[in-house]
N, C-alpha and C positions, 0 to 999 in steps of 0.2 A: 379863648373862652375863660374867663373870671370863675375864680373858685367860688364858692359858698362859703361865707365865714360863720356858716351853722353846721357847718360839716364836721359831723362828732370822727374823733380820733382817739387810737390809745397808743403810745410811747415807752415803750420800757427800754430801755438802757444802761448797762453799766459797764459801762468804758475803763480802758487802759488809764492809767498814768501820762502824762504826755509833757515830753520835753521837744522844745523848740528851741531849734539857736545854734549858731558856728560854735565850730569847738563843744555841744555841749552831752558828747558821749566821754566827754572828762569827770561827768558825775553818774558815771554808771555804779563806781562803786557804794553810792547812796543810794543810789535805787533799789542795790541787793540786799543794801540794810534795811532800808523801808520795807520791805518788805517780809524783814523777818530770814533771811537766809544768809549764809556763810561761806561761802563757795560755789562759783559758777561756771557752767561748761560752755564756751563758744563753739556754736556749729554754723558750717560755713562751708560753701564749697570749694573748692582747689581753688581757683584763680583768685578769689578773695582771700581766700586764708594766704597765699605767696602773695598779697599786696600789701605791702608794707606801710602805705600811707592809708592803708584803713585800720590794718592787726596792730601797728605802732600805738594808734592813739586807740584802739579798745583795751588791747593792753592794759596802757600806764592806766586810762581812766580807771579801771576793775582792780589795778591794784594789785592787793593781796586776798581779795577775795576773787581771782581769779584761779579758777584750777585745772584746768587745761582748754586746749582746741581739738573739735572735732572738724575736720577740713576735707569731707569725704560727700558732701550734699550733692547731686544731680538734677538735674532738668525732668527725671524721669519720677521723682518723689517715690522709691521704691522703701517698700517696706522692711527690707533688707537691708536697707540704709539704714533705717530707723534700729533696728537693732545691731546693727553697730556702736552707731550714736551713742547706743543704752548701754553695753560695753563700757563705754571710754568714760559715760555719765558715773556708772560705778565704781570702774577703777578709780577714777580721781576723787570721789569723794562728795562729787557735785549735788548740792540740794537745789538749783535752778538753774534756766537754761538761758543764754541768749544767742538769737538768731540772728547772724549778722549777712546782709545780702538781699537777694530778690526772692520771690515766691514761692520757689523752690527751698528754698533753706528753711523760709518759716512755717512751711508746709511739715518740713522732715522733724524740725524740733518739736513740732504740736503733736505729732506722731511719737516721739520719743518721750514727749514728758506723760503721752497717754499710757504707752508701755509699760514708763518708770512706775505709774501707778496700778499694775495689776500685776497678779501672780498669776496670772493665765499661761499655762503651757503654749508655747512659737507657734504648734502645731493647729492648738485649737482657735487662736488668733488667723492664723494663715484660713483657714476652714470656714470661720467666718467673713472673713473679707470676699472669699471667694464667693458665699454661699445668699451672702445680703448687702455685698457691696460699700459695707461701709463695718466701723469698730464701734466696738461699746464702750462710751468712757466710763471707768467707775465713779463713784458718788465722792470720793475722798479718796488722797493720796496723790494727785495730778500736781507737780512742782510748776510753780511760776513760769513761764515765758516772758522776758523782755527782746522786746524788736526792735534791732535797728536795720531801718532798710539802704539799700544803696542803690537800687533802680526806681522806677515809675509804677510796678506792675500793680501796688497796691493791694498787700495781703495781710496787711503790719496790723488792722485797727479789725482782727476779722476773727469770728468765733468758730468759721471752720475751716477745714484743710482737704487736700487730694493728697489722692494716695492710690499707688499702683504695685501689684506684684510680679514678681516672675520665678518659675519653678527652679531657675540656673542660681538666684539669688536669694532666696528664702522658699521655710517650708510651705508651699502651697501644688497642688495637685496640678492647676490648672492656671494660666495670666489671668491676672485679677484686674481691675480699676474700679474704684470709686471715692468715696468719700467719707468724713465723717464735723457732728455738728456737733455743738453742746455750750451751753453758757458758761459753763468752766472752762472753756476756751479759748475764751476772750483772753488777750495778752496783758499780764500784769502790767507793765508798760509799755511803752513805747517810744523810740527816742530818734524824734527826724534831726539828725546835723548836715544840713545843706555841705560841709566841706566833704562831710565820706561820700553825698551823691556827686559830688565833683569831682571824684577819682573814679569815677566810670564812664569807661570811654562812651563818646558821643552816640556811635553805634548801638548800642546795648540799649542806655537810653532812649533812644529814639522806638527800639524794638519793643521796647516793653510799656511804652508812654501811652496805648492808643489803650490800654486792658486797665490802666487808672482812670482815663480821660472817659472812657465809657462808666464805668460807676457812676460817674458824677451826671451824666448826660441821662441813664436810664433809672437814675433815683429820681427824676425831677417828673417822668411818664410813670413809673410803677404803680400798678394797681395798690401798696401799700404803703403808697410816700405818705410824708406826713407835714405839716406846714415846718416843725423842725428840721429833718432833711431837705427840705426845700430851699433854707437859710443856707445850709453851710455845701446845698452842693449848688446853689448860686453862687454864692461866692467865691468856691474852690472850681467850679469851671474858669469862672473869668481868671480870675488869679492860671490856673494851671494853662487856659489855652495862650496867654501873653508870653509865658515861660516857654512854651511849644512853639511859638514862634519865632521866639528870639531864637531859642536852640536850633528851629533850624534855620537860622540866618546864619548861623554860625556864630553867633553871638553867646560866649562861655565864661564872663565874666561869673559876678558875685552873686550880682542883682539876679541870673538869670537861675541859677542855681539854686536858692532861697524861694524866687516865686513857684520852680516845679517845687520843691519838698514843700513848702507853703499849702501850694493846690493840692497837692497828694491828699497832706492831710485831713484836709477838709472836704474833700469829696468823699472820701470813709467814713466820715464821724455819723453815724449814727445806722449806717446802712446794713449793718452785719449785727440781728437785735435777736433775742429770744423765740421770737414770734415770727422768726424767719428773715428773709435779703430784699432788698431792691433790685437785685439782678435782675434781669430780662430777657429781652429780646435778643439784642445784640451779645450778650455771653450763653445765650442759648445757641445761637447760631456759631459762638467760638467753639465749643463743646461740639458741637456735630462735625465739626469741621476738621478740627485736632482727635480727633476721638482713635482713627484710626493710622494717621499719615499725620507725615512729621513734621507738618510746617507747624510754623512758632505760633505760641498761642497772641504775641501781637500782633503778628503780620496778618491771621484771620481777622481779629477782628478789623484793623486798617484798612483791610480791604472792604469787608462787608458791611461795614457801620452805614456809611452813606447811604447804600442801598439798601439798608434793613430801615434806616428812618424813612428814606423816598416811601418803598410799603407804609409803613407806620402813619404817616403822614396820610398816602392816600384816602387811606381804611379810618384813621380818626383824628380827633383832635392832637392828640398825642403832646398838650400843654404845650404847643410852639412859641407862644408868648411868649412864656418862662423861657424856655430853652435858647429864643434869638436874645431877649435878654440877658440872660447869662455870658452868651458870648458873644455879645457887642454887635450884634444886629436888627436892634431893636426898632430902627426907624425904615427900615425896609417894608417895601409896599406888599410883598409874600414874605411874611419870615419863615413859612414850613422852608421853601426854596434858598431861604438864604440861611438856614440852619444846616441842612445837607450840604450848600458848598462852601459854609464855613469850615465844617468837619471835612470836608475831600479836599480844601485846601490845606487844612494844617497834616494832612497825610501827605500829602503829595511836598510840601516842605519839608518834613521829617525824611525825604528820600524813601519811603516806605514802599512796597508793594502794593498797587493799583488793580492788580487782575489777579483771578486766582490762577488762571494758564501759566501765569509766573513762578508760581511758588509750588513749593512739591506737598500738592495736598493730593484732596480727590479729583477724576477726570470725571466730567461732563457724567457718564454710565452711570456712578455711583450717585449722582443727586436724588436721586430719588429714596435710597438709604441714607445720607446724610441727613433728608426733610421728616426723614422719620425718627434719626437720633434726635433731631432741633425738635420737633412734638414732643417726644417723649420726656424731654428734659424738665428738671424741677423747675427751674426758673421759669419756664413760659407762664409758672401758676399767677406770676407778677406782673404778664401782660396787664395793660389797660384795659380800662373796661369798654367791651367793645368791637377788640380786635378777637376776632376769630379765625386764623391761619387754617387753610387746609394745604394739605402736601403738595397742591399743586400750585399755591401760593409759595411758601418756600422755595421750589424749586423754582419757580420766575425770579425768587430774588439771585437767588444763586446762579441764575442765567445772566441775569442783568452783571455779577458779578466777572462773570467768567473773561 
């Protein structure tokens, strides 16, 4: 179905800084100056920070305006990370931050440089997170963020972050999770070097490929795309599913490492705006899924992509045009059909998890609580127009899944 090229739109954006290119977190330490600061805190989680061929060359590039490492980030984005982080931000002397690694990391630094910016007593920070599920940024005081990413997950080019508590680990009463958003949060810059995503092993990669790879697939159906996102997450599809497949051929050359950070980037650029995400369906359905059990937030979506577009598809148009176009199946006589087994093929190449019985999420009982976390969630406000899910809807996809 052909757009309307009368179809009024509004765009606001203002984007990171962005450096593309091998080798090129060698000019990290201009970017600190660019922007006015003098010392920087890398935050990183253990395995990245003990990787020498990423800390080596962030390092030299930073220089002397490096002032220490934080190497303490988890999977878990706990708020109690974040104030440690803010510790180490202090004692070193740091007036910006960079977040080197996957979504966890830039998740904790956005959190810490929110921190750096408030005088809010732990206690009454903790109380809120608990009490509204997300933080208040202040208007002024929030230090710079610069991202370098080294997986696929796709959090680099993004103006908000998760965040979770726990009463073992920080002051809060009660486990916390949620969120928080803010145009001040958008990352000073940003800096893809295809060589640091080459030092992540293939696995990890592969895990976290499908949670980039949807951005770009559900910018192109959201109720608030715009013919801009249109451009660069057509492009950053093609580009990112070519690299997803060479990867999992096994193919880990230069070229192949260059087209994922390539596509990464591009599938971001515009989707994380003032006026809210293109997320959707399919990170609605990741969010319900991980919410309570521990499977990987890319393994959810891997699995349930396919069968969240099959729905999507049934129910509407869901732009399949664009989307077989993007990923090179545009001369197919169904593209809704060859869009879903484009995407369950480049999963099932990546080695991914195909069923959810496979992976340690929720069992069959719980779907019906899960279809109510996937309703409740912000993102579904990005549906298309059209689709109207009820819980007994979601739970067929999550059957279809199972």
């Amino acid at each position: 179905m052909a757009d309307s090229l009368a179809e009024p739109f509004r765009f606001e954006y203002d984007p990171a800084t962005i450096r593309y290119g091998p080798n090129c977190v060698s000019q990290l330490a201009s970017e600190v100056t660019a922007l006015g600061c003098e010392r920087a805190l890398v935050v990183t989680g253990r395995t990245v920070g003990e990787t020498t061929a990423v800390m080596d060359p962030v390092r030299a590039g930073l220089d002397d305006r490096l002032a220490g490492v934080f190497a303490g980030t988890t999977p878990q984005k706990r708020l109690g990370t974040a104030y440690e982080a803010l510790s180490a931000y202090r004692d070193t002397g740091a007036d910006c931050v960079v977040a080197v690694g996957g979504g966890s990391s830039v998740d904790v630094a956005t959190v810490l440089a929110v921190l750096a910016g408030t005088d809010r007593d732990p206690d009454a920070v903790g109380a809120e997170l608990v009490e509204r599920g997300t933080l208040s940024v202040p208007d002024s005081g929030v230090p710079p963020v610069i991202t370098v990413p080294t997986t696929l997950a796709g959090a680099d080019l993004s103006q908000v972050a998760g965040v979770t508590a726990d009463p073992a680990t920080c002051p809060v009463a009660d486990p916390a999770s949620g969120g928080i958003g803010d145009a001040e949060l958008m990352p000073a810059a940003a800096c893809y070097d295809p060589v640091l995503v080459a030092t992540t092993p293939r696995g990890v990669l592969a895990g976290s490929a499908m949670n980039g790879f949807d951005k770009g697939v559900e910018t192109l159906y959201a109720r608030n795309r715009t013919p801009v996102t249109d451009a660069t997450a057509m492009r950053g599809l093609g580009i990112l599913a070519d690299g997803l497949e060479a990867l999992g051929a096994g193919e880990t050359d230069e070229t192949t490492h260059q087209r994922l950070t390539r596509g990464l980037l591009l599938v971001q650029y515009g989707i994380s705006r003032p006026d809210g995400t293109t997320l959707s369906l399919i990170h609605a359905f990741g969010h319900g899924l991980t919410r309570t059990d521990d499977v990987q937030q890319g393994a959810a979506h891997a699995i349930v992509a396919p069968h969240a577009l099959d729905y999507l598809f049934d129910a509407v148009d869901g732009r399949r045009d664009l989307l077989a176009e993007a990923l090179g199946v545009a001369a197919a006589e169904d593209p809704a059909s060859a869009v879903v087994e484009r995407v369950a093929d480049l999963v099932a190449g990546l080695g991914l998890p195909t069923r959810l019985r496979d992976v340690d999420g929720p069992d069959r009982e719980a779907f019906p609580a899960v279809a109510d976390a996937v309703l409740a969630d912000s993102f579904m406000a990005n549906a298309p127009p059209g689709l109207d899910p009820t819980r007994e809807d979601i739970v067929g996809v999550l059957e279809a899944a199972w």
